[in-house]
Every structure is written in structure tokens, then in C-alpha cells.
C-alpha positions, 0 to 999 in steps of 0.5 A: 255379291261382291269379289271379283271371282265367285267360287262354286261348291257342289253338295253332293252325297246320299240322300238324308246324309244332310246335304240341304241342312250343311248349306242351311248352315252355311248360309246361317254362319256366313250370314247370308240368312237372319236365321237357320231353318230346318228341313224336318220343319219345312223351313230352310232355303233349300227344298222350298217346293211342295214336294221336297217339303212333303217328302223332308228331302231335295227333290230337284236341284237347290242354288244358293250363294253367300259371301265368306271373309270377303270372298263369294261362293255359289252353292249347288245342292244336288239331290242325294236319292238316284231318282232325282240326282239326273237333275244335278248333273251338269251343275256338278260338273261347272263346280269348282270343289264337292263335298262329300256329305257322309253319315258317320256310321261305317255301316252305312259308308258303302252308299258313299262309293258310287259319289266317289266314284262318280267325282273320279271319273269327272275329275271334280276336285272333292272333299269329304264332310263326316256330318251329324257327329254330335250323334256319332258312336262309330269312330272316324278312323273306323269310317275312314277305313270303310270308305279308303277303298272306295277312293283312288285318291287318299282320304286326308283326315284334317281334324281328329275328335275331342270326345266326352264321355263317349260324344263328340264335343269339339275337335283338333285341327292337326294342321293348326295343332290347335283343340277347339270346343263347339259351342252351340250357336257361336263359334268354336273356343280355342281350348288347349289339347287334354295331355291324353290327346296329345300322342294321338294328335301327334300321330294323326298329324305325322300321317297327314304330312306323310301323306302330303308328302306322297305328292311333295318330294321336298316336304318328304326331305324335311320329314326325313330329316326331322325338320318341322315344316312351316304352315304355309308349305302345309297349307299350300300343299293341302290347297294343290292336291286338293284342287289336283284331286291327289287328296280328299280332304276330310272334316267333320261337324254337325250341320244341325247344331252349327257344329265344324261349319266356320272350320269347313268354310275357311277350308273352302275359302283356301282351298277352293279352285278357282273359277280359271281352273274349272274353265280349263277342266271342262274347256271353256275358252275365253268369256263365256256362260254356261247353261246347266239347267233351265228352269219354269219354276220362278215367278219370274218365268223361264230361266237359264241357269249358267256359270260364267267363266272368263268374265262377268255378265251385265243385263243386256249384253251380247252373247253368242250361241252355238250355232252362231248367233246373237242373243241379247241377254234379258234380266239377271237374276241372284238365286236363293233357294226359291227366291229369285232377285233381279241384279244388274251384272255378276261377277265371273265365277257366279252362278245366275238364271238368265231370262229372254234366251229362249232359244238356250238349252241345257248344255249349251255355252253363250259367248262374249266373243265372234264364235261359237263356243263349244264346251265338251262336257260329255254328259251322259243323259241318264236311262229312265226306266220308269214309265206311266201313261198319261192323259188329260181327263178333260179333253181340252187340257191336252194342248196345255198338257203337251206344253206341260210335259215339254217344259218339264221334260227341258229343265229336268234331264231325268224326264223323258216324254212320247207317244206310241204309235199303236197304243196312241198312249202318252208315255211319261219316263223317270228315274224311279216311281217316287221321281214320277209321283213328283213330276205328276205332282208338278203338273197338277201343280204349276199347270192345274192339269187333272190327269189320268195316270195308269200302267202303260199297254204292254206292246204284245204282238202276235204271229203264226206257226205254219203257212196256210193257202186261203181265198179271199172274196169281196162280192157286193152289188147294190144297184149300179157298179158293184164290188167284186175282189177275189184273191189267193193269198200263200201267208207264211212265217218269217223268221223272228224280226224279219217283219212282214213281207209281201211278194206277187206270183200271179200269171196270166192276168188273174189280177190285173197289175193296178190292184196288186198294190191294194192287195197289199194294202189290205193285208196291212190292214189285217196285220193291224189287228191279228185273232188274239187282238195284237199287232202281227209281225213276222209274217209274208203273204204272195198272191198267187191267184185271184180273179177281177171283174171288168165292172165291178173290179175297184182298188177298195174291192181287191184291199178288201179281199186282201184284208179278208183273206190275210185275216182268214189265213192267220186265224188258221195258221196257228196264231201264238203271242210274243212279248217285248224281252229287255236286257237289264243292266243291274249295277249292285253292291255285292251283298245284294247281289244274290237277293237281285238275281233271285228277284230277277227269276222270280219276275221270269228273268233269265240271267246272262251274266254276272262280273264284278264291277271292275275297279269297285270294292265289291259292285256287281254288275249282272245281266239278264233277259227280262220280260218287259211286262215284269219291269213294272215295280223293279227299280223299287225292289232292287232299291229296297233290297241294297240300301238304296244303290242298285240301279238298273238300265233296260232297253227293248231286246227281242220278242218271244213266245208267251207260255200257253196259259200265260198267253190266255190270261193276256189275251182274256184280260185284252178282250175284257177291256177292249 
């Protein structure tokens, strides 16, 4: 890739606005590839794995770059669905410009805020692609006043459509004041603006100027004063608000049809920052790569994918990492799609895999200096709330599942994997059950793992009502020492999350000192498994009595009589079962707020609260307690019922009592397969 600075662009966007296919054509019209696949067809550069062939949709991160009037970009396609946008994250943040891909129906503009918003709050320079106009019936006025409210910074309308019998067959470039025809598979004809265009166009461009000039007091003058401002006042306004996040610019075309692309890549090539500035943004001082994803999925094994700032990068230099020390940099690759070719340096502003630096992870920063550097992204890892137990079927796979699970779990942020103690399942986290499908997907495929996927063991725990006094007798004599254990143990209830307590009140030796601790030990053993079947919580236990013989007597004989009078008392003090409550956060478009919450009541959740989403247009956010044994199949219904946007996050709350008849069908169902 020639140039000295190579300049980042993410696609961002909702899934199946056409993120995959606009860098398909980009990478067509810039001739970066022979020919433009598609994505319906399983043929583009993007979405090159099994997965995101078999769903027609990006399934992980997609880098591609090209080269455009001299000047080299990199392309980040970020996967569009929630479940698999954690994967894109820190790449985002490393881009020097978004584009916004965006349906043309103003029905559907309101999947376009939580992107916008997203870019706001990251201060990532942004702009707007209205694709698939070649099918448009809505207007982009009607769009854009849709989508103004979700943007703190103005929209900036750049183009206005030439229509033809109610399709859109080419455009107007208001800061050109030039008409272009779209002809398909060649660039745009120059044609000249229709008489009946000609006060719209006006009008249009007028308010673009007006908006530049909110930012440009002296552009404001000359519109004041009638005064025709030069292109290149409008051209370096457009450039500085742009990069400033004053505007968002907005285009529009067909990424199909190769419609608007050659507008949209001159766009980028003048108003795309630089990779300088992102530096400064994000804080990256002096020469440096930073890593933002780790990837398993070449042929040519582990990579770190990094942006360099500051500098270029030869294969074989020498970095430093975060925690001081040198790392020498192995083989460097150029990144198309799936493809990973080997190159011997790149220039600053690339955006490369890195082999031989094991030791990097995702976040990190690799110096050219003496120190460290530190980049202070702030990335937030999301909250997978989906979750599968998993195992290997055939037992000697394991140690190469385990392997599996922690690669998978390094290159994609959305993964999260580990074990419960009681259950002793392996518990795989995602973003959503179509992420979890794809990650199983993945270990079949890259790891040749059979696995075994179920539902993970709801943690139900049990606990007592009332204190029972019970004694507990150990006797056994089989020809030399025997066993003899004899306690009293006063077993309570402790208040809810106060766990178990063990207390000692005997008195003249009835148990001698050195047994107690065993004593103790066997009431451990009995709160393992309670007489519904479920760990035991909140419970104290003092031994109060007891006797001992002076032969017979053991530390395995008193554990034992601890355990069998611990078993005996909470079989009789009224034994009930508690289930883990979480606390979901659900984030939702105000439409569909209502249908949430009466899901919510009907999986048993009791809702707390319900405010609006503060600086939103009309996002909910409610809070309710929900048992965790309904969260099963909740991040599918919230999605279906609000276009796909709702997303909710739940963390373990508290324990509470099972209602009777529920309880025996658990407690039935528990015994049946135990």
C-alpha cells in the first residue's frame, strides 16, 4: 500500500443496512479486486467464514484497505447485529472517520440511534451513507427528519436526488451545483440540473451553507451579505467540521449497483482526518501500534491486528509493551477480507496482523520508544448474558476444548467462558443465542471438538424455617478400635445472605477441643447436599453436647456425627427452596416498551422502575427482578418485539423462596435426573 498515511474508516450501522456490500464496492471502484461480489451470493471479500456465509450477514470483524487517487485507506466493517458488534469495539475507536450505513426508509431510521449515539459518546468523527436508493420510495428529507433528533451534531445533506418517475436515477452535488446521472458499472455522467431542480437545488445548498456557518462566523458574514462563498471555504469547512464532529455529512447511493460510490470515496479522500489526529483523540503519544483485536482465524496462525500511529512498522523491529518489555516483531501482514498477505514494513496509519507477539492482547499499545505507552481507551467490555454448558463428548478432547475456548474467548470480547463450582459444568457466555450458535459453530470447525451443548443447572439452593436441637451418633466396632462420635447440634436460620455459621458451647469436656474442628467439617459435608437435593445457605449450627470414647474416639468419627446430625436437623426444620433473582437492565425503544414489560410479568418478573433514557428520543430504560431460571430465551423476545434494539443486562441480585408447587416440580424434576 503506498502513501505515507493510511487513513481508517469504519462501517458501522444496523445489520442488513449493506455495511459488507458498500466496501465491496469500494473495493471494486477503487480497483482494489477484479471484480464486485456479493453477499446474498457468498462471494464478497467481507464475510468470508462459513458462518457469515451461511447467515448472508457479518458475523465477526471484516478488514479490508484500498488505495484511492494515490491515497491509502483501511476498511473496518463492523458487524451490524448486537450480538456480534462487541467484536468491533476497539477497532471503532482506532478509525479515523464512521460511516453510517442507513436503510432509506424512515420507517426504520430509529435502528440508526443507538450507532449515532454510540459515535457521540466516543467522539468518533462520523457521516452518513443513505444506501439502497435505487429502491427508495421514502424521501431523504423524510429520512433525515427522522434521524435529526437521534444526532446532537446537525445532519448536513451534501446531495439532493434526480428522480425519475418516482426513482432515483442520479443526484445533485449542492457544493458542486453539479447534476450527475448513475450509470451502471461506470462512473456518474455530468448532466445538466432539469429547470424544475433548479430552486430545490438552490434552496438545499443555501441550507447547507447556513449550516456550515453555525460553526464559521465568517462564512456567516458572506452569507449575510449575499456574497457567493469560494469552493474551497466550503470544502475546508465541510473538511473541519466533519473531523470536528460539528456535522454529519450525508451521501447517498447504492452499494449494489455501484451507484454514489466514486461521490463517497472523493468525500472520504478530503475529509477524512488523519491518522495524527485520531492519535491525539484517543492519546497515543509518539510512535506506536495499537492492538485491537487478536485473531486465530489465518492460516498463518495468531495475529495482532494493530493501527500504527506516529510511524511506520518493518518486520523485525523492536517494540516495547506495557509492561516494559521488549518484544521483537515477527512477520507482517496486509489484510483483505480472509486473505492475509505477507508485506515487509507499512506505513503510518495502516492497519496490519502482527505475528510472534504472544504475549499482546487486545488493548494493549506496542512502543517504538524506551517506555511503555498506555492509551486510555476506555473500553467497555460488554455483559454477555446468554449462556450454554458445554462439554466435550469424548473425554480426551477436553484439554483441546479448554485450549479452544480460551483463544476463542482472547479474539472475540463478546466471549466469556468458566466453570461452576457446584455444578462442575463449563459455562460458555455471548452476546445473544445466534452469537453462541456461531462461536459453537466455530469450535466444531477451526478445533474439530464434538461437543455437547445444553441448558446450564439453574444454582437453586435450599434453606430451613425453624431450629431444630438434633443428636447425631456415629458407633461402629469391627474387631480392634472402633468408631464412636456422639454430638448435639442446635442448627438455626440466619437471615437471608448471611451464609452458614458454625458456633461451639460445650462444657466440661463432653467433646474434647481436638474434635470440634471435625465437628464442623461434618456439618460442611451435610450443607453440600440438603433434603431437597440443593446446596444449603443460611444456616448456623452450635454443638451444645456430645460424648467421646477414649478408644474409639477419631476425627473422622465426630465429622461424621456432625454430618449425620446436620442432615437429620435440616430434614426437620422445615427445609424450602431459594432461586437466584437477577436484576435486568433493559434498554428499549419507547414503542416497545409495554410489550417488554408484560413479557417480563409473564416470565414472573416484577418490575422496579422505568425512566426514560435521558438525552434519547424516546428510549426506555426499565428495571426488574427476574428469576434467573426465566432469563432463558429473553434476549431473543426482547429483540423480536422492538426491531431488533432492546438489549438487556443481568447480574445475579439475591436468592428468594420458590413458590410451593413450583418448588416440587423442580425438586421432582432434580431427583429424576440425578
Amino acid at each position: 500500500m503506498s502513501g505515507s498515511d493510511v487513513r481508517a474508516v469504519a462501517l458501522v450501522g444496523p445489520a442488513g443496512a449493506g455495511k459488507t456490500s458498500l466496501a465491496e464496492a469500494m473495493l471494486f471502484v477503487s480497483g482494489a479486486i477484479p471484480r464486485q461480489g456479493s453477499v446474498p451470493a457468498g462471494s464478497s471479500v467481507g464475510d468470508a467464514t462459513p458462518e457469515a456465509r451461511e447467515r448472508g450477514s457479518s458475523t465477526e470483524l471484516n478488514l479490508m484497505h484500498f488505495e484511492w487517487m494515490g491515497d491509502g485507506f483501511s476498511l473496518i466493517d463492523i458487524p451490524g447485529s448486537p450480538g456480534f458488534a462487541a467484536d468491533g469495539g476497539a477497532a471503532l475507536h482506532i478509525a479515523d472517520l464512521a460511516i453510517v450505513v442507513v436503510d432509506p426508509d424512515p420507517a426504520r431510521a430509529a435502528l440508526v440511534e443507538p450507532t449515532l449515539r454510540n459515535l457521540e459518546q466516543a467522539g468518533i468523527p462520523h457521516a452518513l451513507f443513505i444506501n439502497k436508493m435505487d429502491q427508495a420510495r421514502g424521501s431523504v428529507e423524510e429520512l433525515l427528519a427522522a434521524l435529526a433528533p437521534m444526532s446532537k451534531a446537525a445532519l448536513v445533506a451534501r446531495q439532493i436526488p434526480i428522480r425519475n418517475d418516482d426513482k432515483v436515477v442520479g443526484f445533485v452535488d449542492l457544493a458542486h451545483e453539479r447534476a450527475y446521472r448513475y450509470e451502471p458499472g461506470k462512473a456518474s455522467t455530468v448532466v445538466p440540473i432539469a429547470p424544475d431542480l433548479e430552486g430545490e437545488e438552490a434552496t438545499a445548498r443555501f441550507h447547507m451553507l447556513e449550516q456550515l456557518a453555525d460553526h464559521d462566523d465568517m462564512l456567516l458574514e458572506q452569507l449575510l451579505s449575499d456574497e457567493q462563498p469560494s469552493l474551497d471555504t466550503i470544502f475546508a469547512d465541510l473538511a473541519r467540521e466533519t473531523a470536528n464532529g460539528l456535522i454529519v455529512p450525508v451521501l447517498f447511493g447504492s452499494a449494489a449497483s455501484g451507484f454514489g460510490i466514486r461521490r463517497l470515496l472523493k468525500m472520504l479522500r478530503h475529509d477524512t482526518s488523519h491518522a495524527d489526529q485520531t492519535a491525539a483523540r484517543i492519546g497515543a503519544d509518539g510512535c506506536c501500534a495499537q492492538v485491537c483485536k487478536i485473531s486465530h482465524a489465518s492460516t498463518v496462525g495468531r495475529l495482532a491486528i494493530a493501527r500504527l500511529f506516529g510511524g511506520p512498522l518493518s518486520e523485525g523491529a523492536e517494540l516495547i509493551d506495557g509492561e516494559g518489555q521488549s518484544v521483537r516483531v515477527g512477520s507482517l501482514f496486509a489484510l483483505q477480507g480472509g486473505a492475509a498477505t505477507k508485506i515487509a514494513a507499512a506505513p503510518v496509519g495502516s492497519i496490519l496482523g502482527i505475528a510472534k507477539v504472544d504475549t499482546v492482547r487486545a488493548g494493549d499499545a506496542l512502543g517504538a520508544g524506551g517506555a511503555p505507552v498506555r492509551i486510555p481507551l476506555h473500553l467497555r467490555r460488554p455483559v454477555a448474558n446468554c449462556t450454554v454448558a458445554i462439554a466435550a463428548k469424548d473425554h480426551k478432547d477436553e484439554v483441546r476444548l479448554s485450549m479452544a475456548l480460551n483463544r476463542l474467548a482472547e479474539e472475540d470480547p463478546g466471549v466469556l467462558w468458566d466453570q461452576d463450582d457446584i455444578s462442575r459444568e463449563a459455562l460458555l457466555h455471548g452476546m445473544s443465542e445466534e452469537h453462541l450458535a456461531v462461536v459453537v459453530n466455530r469450535l466444531k470447525r477451526r478445533y474439530g471438538v464434538d461437543l455437547s451443548i445444553q441448558r446450564p443447572t439453574i444454582a437453586y439452593r435450599e434453606s430451613i424455617r425453624r431450629p431444630v436441637t438434633q443428636r447425631g451418633r456415629h458407633r461402629k466396632q469391627s474387631g480392634g478400635h472402633g468408631q464412636y462420635g456422639d454430638v448435639v447440634l442446635e442448627v438455626r436460620p440466619l437471615a437471608r445472605g448471611e451464609g452458614t455459621l458454625f458456633e461451639e458451647r460445650i462444657t466440661g469436656g463432653a467433646v474434647p477441643k481436638q474434635w470440634i474442628p471435625a465437628v464442623e467439617k461434618g456439618m460442611m459435608d451435610a450443607l453440600v447436599k440438603g433434603p431437597l437435593g440443593f446446596p444449603v445457605v443460611d444456616v448456623a449450627a452450635a454443638l451444645v453436647d456430645g460424648s467421646f470414647h477414649s478408644v474409639d474416639s477419631s476425627e473422622l468419627a465426630f465429622r461424621t456425627a456432625g454430618r449425620i446430625a446436620t442432615a437429620d436437623a435440616l430434614a426437620g426444620a422445615s427445609p424450602y427452596l431459594l432461586e437466584p433473582v437477577a436484576h435486568v437492565t433493559i434498554t428499549t425503544p419507547g414503542s416497545a416498551t409495554s410489550r417488554i414489560t408484560s413479557a417480563a410479568a409473564s416470565r414472573r418478573g416484577q418490575v422496579l422502575r422505568m425512566n426514560p433514557l435521558e438525552g434519547w428520543s424516546n428510549w426506555d430504560v426499565v428495571e426488574m427482578l427476574l428469576p434467573e431460571a426465566s432469563l432463558h430465551g429473553l434476549e431473543a423476545e426482547v429483540r423480536s418485539m422492538s426491531q431488533g434494539m432492546a438489549h438487556y443486562e443481568a447480574h445475579f441480585d439475591h436468592l428468594a423462596e420458590v413458590a410451593p408447587k413450583l418448588a416440587d416440580t423442580i425438586v421432582q424434576a432434580a431427583r429424576q435426573t440425578a
